[in-house]
Kinemage of the C-alpha trace (Angstrom):
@kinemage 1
@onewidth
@group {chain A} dominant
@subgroup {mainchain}
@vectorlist {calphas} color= white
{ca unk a 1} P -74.507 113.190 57.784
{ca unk a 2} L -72.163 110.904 59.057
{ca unk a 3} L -72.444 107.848 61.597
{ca unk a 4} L -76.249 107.539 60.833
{ca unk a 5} L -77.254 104.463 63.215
{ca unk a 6} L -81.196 103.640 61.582
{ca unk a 7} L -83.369 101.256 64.128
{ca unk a 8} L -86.539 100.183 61.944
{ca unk a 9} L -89.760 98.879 64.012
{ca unk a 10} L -91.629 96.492 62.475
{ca unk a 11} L -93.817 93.036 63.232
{ca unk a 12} L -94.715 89.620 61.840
{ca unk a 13} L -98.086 89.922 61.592
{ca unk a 14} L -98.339 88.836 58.039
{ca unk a 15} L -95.089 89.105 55.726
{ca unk a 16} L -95.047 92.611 54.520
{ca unk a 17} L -94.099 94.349 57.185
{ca unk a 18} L -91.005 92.479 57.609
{ca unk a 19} L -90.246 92.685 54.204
{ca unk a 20} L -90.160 96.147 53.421
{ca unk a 21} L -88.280 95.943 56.692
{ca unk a 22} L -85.767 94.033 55.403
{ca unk a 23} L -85.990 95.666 51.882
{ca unk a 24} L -85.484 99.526 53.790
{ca unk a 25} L -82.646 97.699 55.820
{ca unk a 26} L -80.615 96.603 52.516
{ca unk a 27} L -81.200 100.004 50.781
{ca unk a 28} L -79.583 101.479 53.506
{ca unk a 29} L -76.577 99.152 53.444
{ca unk a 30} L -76.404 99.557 49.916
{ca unk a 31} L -76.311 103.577 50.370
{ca unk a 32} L -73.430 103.134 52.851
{ca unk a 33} L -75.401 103.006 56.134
{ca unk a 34} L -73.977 100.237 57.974
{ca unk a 35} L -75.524 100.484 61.624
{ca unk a 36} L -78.775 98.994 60.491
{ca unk a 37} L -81.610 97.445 63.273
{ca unk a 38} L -84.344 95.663 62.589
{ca unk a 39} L -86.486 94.789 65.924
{ca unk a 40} L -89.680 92.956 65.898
{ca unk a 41} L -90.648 94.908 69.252
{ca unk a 42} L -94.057 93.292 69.703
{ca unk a 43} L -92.234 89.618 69.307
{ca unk a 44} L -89.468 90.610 71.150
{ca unk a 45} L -91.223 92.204 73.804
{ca unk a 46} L -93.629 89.410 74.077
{ca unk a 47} L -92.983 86.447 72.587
{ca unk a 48} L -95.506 83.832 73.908
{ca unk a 49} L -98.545 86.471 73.306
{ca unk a 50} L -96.702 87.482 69.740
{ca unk a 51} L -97.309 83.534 69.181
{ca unk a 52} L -100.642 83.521 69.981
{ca unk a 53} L -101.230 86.500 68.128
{ca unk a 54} L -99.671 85.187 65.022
{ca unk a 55} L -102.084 82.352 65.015
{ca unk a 56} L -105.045 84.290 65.312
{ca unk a 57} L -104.155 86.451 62.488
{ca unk a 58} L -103.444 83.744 60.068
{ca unk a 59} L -106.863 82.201 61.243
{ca unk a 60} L -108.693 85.313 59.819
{ca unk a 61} L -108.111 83.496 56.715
{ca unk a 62} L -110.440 80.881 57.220
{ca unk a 63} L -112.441 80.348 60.466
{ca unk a 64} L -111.065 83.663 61.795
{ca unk a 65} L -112.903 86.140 59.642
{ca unk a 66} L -115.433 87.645 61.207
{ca unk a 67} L -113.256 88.583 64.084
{ca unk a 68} L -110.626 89.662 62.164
{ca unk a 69} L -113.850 92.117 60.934
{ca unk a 70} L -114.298 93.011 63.799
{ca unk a 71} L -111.163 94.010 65.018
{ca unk a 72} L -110.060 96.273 61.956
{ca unk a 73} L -112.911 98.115 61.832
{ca unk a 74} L -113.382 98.230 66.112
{ca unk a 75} L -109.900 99.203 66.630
{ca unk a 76} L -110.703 102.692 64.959
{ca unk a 77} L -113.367 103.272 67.342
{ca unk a 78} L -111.817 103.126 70.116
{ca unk a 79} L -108.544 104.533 69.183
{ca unk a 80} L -108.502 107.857 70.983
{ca unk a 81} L -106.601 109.113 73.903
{ca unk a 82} L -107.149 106.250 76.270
{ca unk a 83} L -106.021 103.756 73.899
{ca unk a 84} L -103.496 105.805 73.479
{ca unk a 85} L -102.291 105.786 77.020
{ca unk a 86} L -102.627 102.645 77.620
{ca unk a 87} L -100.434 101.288 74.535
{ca unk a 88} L -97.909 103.578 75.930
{ca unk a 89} L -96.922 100.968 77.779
{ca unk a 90} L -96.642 97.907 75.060
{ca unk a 91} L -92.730 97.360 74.762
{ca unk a 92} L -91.558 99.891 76.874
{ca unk a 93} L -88.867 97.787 78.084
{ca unk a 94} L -87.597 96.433 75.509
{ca unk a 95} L -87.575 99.569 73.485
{ca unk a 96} L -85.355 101.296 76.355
{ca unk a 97} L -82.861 98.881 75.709
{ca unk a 98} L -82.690 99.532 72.097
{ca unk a 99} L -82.378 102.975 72.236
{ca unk a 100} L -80.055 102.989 74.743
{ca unk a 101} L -77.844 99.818 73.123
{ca unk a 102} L -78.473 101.085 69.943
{ca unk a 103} L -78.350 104.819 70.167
{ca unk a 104} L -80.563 105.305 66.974
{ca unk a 105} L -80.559 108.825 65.250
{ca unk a 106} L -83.251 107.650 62.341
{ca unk a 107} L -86.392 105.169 63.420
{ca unk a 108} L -88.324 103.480 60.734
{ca unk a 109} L -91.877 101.909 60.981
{ca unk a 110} L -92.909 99.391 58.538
{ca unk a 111} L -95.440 98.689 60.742
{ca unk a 112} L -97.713 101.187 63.188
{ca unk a 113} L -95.978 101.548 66.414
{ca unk a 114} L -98.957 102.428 69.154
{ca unk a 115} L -97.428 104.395 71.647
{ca unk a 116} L -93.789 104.679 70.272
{ca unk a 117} L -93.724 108.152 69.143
{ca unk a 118} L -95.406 109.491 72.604
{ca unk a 119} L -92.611 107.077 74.264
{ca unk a 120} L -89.910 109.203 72.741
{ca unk a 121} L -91.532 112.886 72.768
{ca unk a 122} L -92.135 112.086 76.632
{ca unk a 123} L -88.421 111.208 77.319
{ca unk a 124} L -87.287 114.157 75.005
{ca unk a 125} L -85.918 112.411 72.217
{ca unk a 126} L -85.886 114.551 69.107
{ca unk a 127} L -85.042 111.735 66.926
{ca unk a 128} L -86.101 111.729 62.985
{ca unk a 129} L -88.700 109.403 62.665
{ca unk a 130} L -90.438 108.231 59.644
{ca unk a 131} L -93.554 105.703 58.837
{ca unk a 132} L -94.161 103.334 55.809
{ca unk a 133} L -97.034 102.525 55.105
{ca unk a 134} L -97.621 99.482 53.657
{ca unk a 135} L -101.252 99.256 51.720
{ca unk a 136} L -103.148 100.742 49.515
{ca unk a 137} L -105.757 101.900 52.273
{ca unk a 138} L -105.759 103.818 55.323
{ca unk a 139} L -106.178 102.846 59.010
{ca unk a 140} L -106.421 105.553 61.855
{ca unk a 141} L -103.533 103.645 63.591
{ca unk a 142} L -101.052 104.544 61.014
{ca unk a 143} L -102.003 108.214 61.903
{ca unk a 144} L -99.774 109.255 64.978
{ca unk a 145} L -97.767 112.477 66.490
{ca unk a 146} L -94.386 113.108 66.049
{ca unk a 147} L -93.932 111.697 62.997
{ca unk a 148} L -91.543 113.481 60.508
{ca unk a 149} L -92.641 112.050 57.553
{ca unk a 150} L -95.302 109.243 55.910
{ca unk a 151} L -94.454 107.444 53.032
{ca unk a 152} L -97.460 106.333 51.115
{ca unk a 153} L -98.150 104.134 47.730
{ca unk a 154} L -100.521 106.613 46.258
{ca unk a 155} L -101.855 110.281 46.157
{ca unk a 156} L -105.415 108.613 47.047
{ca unk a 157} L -103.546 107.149 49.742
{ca unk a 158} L -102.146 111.072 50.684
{ca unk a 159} L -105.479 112.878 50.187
{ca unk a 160} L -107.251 110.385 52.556
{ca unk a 161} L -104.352 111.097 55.099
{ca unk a 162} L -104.924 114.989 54.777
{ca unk a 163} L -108.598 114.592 55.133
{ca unk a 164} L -107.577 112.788 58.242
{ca unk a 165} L -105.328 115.869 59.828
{ca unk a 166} L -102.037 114.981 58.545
{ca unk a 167} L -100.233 118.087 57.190
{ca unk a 168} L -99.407 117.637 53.410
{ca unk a 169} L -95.903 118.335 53.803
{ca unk a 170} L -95.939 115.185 56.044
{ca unk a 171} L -96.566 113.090 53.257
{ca unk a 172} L -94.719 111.720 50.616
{ca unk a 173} L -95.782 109.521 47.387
{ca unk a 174} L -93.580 107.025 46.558
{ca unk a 175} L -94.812 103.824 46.507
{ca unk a 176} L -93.928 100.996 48.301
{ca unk a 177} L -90.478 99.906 48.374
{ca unk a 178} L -89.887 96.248 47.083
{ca unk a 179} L -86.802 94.126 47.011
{ca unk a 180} L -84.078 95.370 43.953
{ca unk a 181} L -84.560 92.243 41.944
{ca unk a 182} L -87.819 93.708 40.951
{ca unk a 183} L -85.949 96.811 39.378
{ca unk a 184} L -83.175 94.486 37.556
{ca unk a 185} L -83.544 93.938 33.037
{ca unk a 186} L -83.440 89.744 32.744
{ca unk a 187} L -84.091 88.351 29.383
{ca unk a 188} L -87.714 86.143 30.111
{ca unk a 189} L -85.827 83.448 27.917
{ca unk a 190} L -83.419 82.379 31.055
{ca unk a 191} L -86.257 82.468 33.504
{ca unk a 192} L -88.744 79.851 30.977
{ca unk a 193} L -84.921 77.556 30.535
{ca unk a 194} L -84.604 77.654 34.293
{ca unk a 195} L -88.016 76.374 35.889
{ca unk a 196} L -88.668 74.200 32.808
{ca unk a 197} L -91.542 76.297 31.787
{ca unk a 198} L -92.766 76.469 28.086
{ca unk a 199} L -93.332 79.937 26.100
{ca unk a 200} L -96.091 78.720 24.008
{ca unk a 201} L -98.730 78.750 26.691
{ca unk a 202} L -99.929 81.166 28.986
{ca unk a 203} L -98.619 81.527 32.016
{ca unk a 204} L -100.851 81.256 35.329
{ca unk a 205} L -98.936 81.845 38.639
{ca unk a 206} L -100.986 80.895 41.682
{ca unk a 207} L -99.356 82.496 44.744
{ca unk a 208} L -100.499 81.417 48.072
{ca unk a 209} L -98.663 83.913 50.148
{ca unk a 210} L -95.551 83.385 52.361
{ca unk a 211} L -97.654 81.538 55.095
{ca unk a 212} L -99.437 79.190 52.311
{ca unk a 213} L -103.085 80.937 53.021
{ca unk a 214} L -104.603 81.460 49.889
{ca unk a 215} L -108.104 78.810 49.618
{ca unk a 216} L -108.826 76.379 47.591
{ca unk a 217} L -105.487 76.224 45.806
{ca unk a 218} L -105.689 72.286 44.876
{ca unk a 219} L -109.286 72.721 43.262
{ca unk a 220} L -108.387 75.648 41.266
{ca unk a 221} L -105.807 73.781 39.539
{ca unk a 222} L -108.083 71.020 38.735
{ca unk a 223} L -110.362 73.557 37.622
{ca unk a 224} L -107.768 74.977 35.110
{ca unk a 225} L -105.207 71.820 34.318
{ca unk a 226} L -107.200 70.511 31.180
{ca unk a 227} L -106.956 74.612 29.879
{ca unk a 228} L -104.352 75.297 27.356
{ca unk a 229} L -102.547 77.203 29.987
{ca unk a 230} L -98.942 76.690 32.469
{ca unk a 231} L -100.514 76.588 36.165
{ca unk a 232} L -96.905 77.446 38.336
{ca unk a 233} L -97.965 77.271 41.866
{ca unk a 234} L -95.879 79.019 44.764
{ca unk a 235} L -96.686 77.739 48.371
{ca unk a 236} L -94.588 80.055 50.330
{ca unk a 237} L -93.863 78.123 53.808
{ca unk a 238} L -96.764 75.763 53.762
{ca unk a 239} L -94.841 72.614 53.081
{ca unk a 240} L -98.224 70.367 53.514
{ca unk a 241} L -99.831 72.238 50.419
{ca unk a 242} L -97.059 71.483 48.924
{ca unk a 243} L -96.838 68.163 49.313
{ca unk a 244} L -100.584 67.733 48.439
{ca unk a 245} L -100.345 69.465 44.786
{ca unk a 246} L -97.213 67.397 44.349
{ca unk a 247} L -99.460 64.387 42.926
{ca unk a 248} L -101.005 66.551 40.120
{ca unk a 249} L -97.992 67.967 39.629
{ca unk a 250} L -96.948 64.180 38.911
{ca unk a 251} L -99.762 63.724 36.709
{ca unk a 252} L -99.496 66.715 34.704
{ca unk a 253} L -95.998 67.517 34.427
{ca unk a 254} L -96.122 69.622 31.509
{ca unk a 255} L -98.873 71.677 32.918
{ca unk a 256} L -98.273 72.067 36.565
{ca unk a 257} L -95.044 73.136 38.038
{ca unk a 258} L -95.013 73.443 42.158
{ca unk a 259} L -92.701 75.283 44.315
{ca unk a 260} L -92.262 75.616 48.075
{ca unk a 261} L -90.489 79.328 48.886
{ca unk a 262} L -89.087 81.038 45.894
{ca unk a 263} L -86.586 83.524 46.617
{ca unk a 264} L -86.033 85.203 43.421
{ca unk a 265} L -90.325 85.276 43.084
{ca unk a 266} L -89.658 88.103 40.907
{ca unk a 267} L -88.865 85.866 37.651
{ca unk a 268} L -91.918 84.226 37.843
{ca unk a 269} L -93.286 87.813 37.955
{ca unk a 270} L -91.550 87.939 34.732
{ca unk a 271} L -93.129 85.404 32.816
{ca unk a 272} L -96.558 85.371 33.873
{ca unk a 273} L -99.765 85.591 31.891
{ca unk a 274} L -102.194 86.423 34.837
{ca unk a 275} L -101.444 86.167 39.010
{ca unk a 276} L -103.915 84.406 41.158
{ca unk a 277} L -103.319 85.767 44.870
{ca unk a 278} L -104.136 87.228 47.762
{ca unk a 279} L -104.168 91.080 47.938
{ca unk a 280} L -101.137 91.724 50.289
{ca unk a 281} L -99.721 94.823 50.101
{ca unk a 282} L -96.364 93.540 48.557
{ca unk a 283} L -97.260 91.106 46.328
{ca unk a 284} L -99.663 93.953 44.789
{ca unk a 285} L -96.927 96.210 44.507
{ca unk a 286} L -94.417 93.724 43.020
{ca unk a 287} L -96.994 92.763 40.444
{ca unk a 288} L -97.111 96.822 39.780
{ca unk a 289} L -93.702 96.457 38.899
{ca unk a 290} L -93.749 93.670 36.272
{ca unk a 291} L -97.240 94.949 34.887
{ca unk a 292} L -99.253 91.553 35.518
{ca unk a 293} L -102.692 91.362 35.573
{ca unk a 294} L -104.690 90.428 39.370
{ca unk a 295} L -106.829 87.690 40.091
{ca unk a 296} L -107.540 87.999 43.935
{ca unk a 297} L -109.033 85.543 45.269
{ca unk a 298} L -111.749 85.497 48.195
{ca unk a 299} L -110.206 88.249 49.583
{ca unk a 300} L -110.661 88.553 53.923
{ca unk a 301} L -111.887 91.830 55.214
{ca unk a 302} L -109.678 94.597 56.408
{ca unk a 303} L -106.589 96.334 54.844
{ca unk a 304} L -106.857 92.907 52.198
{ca unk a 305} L -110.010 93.810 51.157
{ca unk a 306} L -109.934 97.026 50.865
{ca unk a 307} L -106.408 96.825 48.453
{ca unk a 308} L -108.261 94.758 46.397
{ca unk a 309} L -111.300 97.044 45.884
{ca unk a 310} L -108.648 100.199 45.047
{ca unk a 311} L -106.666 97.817 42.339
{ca unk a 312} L -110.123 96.821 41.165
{ca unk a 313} L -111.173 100.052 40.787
{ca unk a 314} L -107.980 101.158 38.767
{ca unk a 315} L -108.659 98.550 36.681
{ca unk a 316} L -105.819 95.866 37.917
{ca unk a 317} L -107.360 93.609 39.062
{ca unk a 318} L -110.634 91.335 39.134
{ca unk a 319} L -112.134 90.202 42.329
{ca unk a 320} L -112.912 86.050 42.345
{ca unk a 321} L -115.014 85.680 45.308
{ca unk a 322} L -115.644 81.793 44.628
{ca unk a 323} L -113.407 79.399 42.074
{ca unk a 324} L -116.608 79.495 39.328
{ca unk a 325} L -115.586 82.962 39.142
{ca unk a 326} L -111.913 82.407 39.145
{ca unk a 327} L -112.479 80.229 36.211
{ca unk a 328} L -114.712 82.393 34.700
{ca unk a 329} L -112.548 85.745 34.527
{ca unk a 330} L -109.387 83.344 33.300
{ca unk a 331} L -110.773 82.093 30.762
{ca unk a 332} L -112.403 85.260 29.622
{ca unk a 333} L -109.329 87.516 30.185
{ca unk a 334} L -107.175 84.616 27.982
{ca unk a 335} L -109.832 84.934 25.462
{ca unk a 336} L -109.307 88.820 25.409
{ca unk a 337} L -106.091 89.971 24.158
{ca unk a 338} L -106.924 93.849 24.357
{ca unk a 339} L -108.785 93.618 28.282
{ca unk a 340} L -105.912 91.405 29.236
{ca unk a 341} L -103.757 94.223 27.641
{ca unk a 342} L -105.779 96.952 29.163
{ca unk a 343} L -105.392 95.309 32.900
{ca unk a 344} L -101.713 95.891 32.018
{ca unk a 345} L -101.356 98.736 31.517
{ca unk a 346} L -103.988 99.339 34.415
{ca unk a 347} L -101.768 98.071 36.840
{ca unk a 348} L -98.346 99.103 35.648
{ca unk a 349} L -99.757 102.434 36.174
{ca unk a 350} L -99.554 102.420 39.684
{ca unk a 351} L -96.035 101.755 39.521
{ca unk a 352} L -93.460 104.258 41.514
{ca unk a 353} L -89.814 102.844 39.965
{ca unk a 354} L -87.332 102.526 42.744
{ca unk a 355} L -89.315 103.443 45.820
{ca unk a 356} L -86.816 102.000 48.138
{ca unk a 357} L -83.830 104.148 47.255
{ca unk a 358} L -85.836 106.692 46.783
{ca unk a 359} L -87.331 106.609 50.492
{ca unk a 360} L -84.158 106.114 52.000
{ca unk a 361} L -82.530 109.154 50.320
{ca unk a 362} L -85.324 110.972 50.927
{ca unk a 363} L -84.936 110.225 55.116
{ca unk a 364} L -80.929 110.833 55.312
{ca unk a 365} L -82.160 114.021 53.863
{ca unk a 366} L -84.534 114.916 56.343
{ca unk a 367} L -82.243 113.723 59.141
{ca unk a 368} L -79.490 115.949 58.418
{ca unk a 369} L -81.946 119.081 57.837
{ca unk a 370} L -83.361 118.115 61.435
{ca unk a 371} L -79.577 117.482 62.768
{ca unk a 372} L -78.405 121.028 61.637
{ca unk a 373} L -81.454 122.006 62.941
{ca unk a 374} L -80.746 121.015 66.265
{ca unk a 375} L -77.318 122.380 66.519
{ca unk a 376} L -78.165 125.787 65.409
{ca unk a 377} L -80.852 125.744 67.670
């Protein structure tokens, strides 16, 4: 099908959504799609309240939690028509001006788009549109008409979608897509050279997620510097963390190694012994990739919670719900070759290879199907 012009919806609200924006975006460059648009509607539609909104989410980390509770599990109760009709309305504007700028004939969510898919089936727009989902768990707002096709990390993830009305046919396994890097063969040798990391000792990488959120990252490495472990800590964009590990960094040189953002995260991946994290949908899915083991840490309630409690159940992942316990499944796991070994395997398991490509092959499909379609009807 040529001149395929792809718009993909998404929102900031946490870094995944964005990111397997992004990563969707660059698949489709990279399978010679050039007309490629990604629009934070809610942000763009709404920027002072997207603000606000931003902070509130990031406070459900700490202070925040019980309303964050509240909210995710609320927001199914009262999501029925109404709701419906009302969120009609949320970036109506701005979305008329990028259909009609744009002139989209593929729409993406990474992210779910209240109201969208009534927007277009009310103004007669038969245009293929498709939904990623982007956990391990379901939420009744991912669940919406006149949309050609779900993509979804697991068949749990499916059979929970068909026990919720979706048509089978709607709904497609194939994991969720993560950045190309993650698919790429690099010797682990390079990777130890280049961040000055020894292969002699286990490996612990402590990821505090792209906004820095992860708790009690400073006493957990005081908790574990004196172990005959590596402690590699990645702050994402919280440059004050940062700069308060950076002392026992000092300190212990040869056992803690702190980094701000790391763009090519996926070599740490590489080398690591056991993660300590926060159950995001991505980061769970990259660590699929590599095979490595889950700590996940104090977990908040919602989607977060509920990924951790599926990759615990695989057997993935442990859940640390205070840093005793951290400490405690560490130091039994390094203790355990064959349950550390087992936890591999556990979690490599849930690994779909090249979910990107395969998504976005999978939608130019369906597009031209529903194109001819069209012009023969």
């Amino acid at each position: 099908m040529q001149g395929n012009k792809v718009l993909i919806l998404t929102a900031s609200f946490g870094n995944g959504h964005m990111q397997v924006a992004k990563t969707i975006e660059q698949e489709f460059i990279r399978q010679g799609i050039e007309h490629v648009v990604v629009s934070n509607l809610f942000a763009e539609s709404y920027p002072r309240m997207n603000q606000m909104t931003e902070y509130m989410y990031l406070k459900s980390y700490s202070i925040g939690q019980p309303l964050y509770h509240l909210f995710y599990h609320g927001i199914e109760k009262i999501y029925d028509k109404k709701f419906m009709n009302w969120s009609y309305y949320f970036g109506k504007k701005r979305l008329t001006d990028l259909l009609t700028k744009e002139k989209p004939n593929i729409i993406i969510y990474t992210f779910p788009m209240i109201g969208v898919p009534q927007f277009l089936s009310r103004h007669g727009m038969s245009i293929p549109t498709f939904s990623i989902l982007t956990d391990y768990c379901l939420h009744k707002i991912w669940i919406q008409p006149y949309i050609d096709q779900y993509y979804v990390a697991t068949s749990d993830l499916k059979q929970q979608m068909t026990h919720a009305g979706v048509p089978e046919t709607n709904i497609r396994v194939t994991g969720i897509p993560i950045r190309h890097a993650f698919e790429q063969v690099i010797p682990p040798s390079s990777i130890y050279k280049k961040y000055h990391i020894s292969p002699q000792k286990p490996v612990i990488l402590i990821i505090a997620g792209a906004h820095g959120v992860l708790k009690d990252i400073k006493t957990i490495c005081k908790t574990l510097i004196h172990e005959h472990v590596q402690l590699v800590v990645v702050c994402g964009n919280n440059e004050t963390l940062r700069v308060k590990l950076q002392p026992l960094a000092t300190q212990f040189p040869e056992r803690l190694r702190v980094f701000g953002y790391v763009e090519r995260i996926d070599e740490l991946f590489r080398i690591a012994t056991l993660i300590v994290t926060k159950p995001g949908g991505i980061t769970l899915t990259e660590a699929t990739a590599m095979g490595v083991p889950l700590i996940l840490y104090r977990p908040t309630p919602g989607q977060e919670r509920e990924n951790a409690l599926y990759f615990s159940k695989k057997g993935g992942a442990i859940i640390a719900e205070n840093i005793d316990e951290c400490h405690m499944y560490i130091h039994r796991l390094l203790r355990n070759e064959e349950a550390l070994l087992d936890m591999k395997y556990a979690v490599r398991s849930l690994h779909h290879p090249h979910a990107a490509s395969n998504v976005v092959r999978h939608m130019l499909q369906l597009a031209s199907e529903k194109q001819v379609k069209t012009l023969l009807s």
